[in-house]
N, C-alpha and C positions, 0 to 999 in steps of 0.2 A: 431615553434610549442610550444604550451603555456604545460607546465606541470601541471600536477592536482594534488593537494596536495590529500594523504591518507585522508577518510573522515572513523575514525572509525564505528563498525557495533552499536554500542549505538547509535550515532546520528543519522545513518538512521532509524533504528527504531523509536527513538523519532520523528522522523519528520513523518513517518509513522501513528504512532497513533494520531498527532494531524491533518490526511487529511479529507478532509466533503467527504459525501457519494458522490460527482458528481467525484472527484480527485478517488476515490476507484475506480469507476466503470469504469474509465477509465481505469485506469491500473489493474484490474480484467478482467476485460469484464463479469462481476456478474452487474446484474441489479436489484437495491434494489425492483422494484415490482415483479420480480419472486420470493421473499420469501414471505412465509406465516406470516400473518398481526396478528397475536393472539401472538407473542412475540415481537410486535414493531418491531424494527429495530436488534434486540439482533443476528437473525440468518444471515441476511445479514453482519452484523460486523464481527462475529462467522465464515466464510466461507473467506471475504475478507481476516483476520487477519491469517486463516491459509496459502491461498495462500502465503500470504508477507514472512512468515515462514519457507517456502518453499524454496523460494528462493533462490540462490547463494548468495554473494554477490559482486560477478559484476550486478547479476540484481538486484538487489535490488538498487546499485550504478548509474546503468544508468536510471532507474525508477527517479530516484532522482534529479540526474541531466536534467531531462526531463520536471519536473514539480515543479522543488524548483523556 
């Protein structure tokens, strides 16, 4: 069985803020057309980025591992 190295919680984050909305909504299950279109995209980010925030970080870690 292969070991997994510690991946500290900075670099899932940073890998987090650099995901396109299709990578969010997967792992939200927030679908950028259920927010309201008068702040672009601002409240669908705003919503995605608490979930992630939320997180543990084993989920956040397996999230990661899921779609790095």
């Amino acid at each position: 069985m292969a070991t997994q190295k510690h991946i500290d919680t900075d670099t899932l984050d940073s890998w987090w803020y650099q995901q396109d909305f299709n990578t969010m909504e997967k792992i939200t299950g927030f679908k950028q057309t259920d927010f309201p279109l008068e702040n672009g995209s601002d409240d669908f980010v705003e919503a995605c980025d608490n979930f992630w925030e939320k997180l543990s970080y084993e989920d956040k870690l397996s999230h990661y591992n899921e779609f790095n």
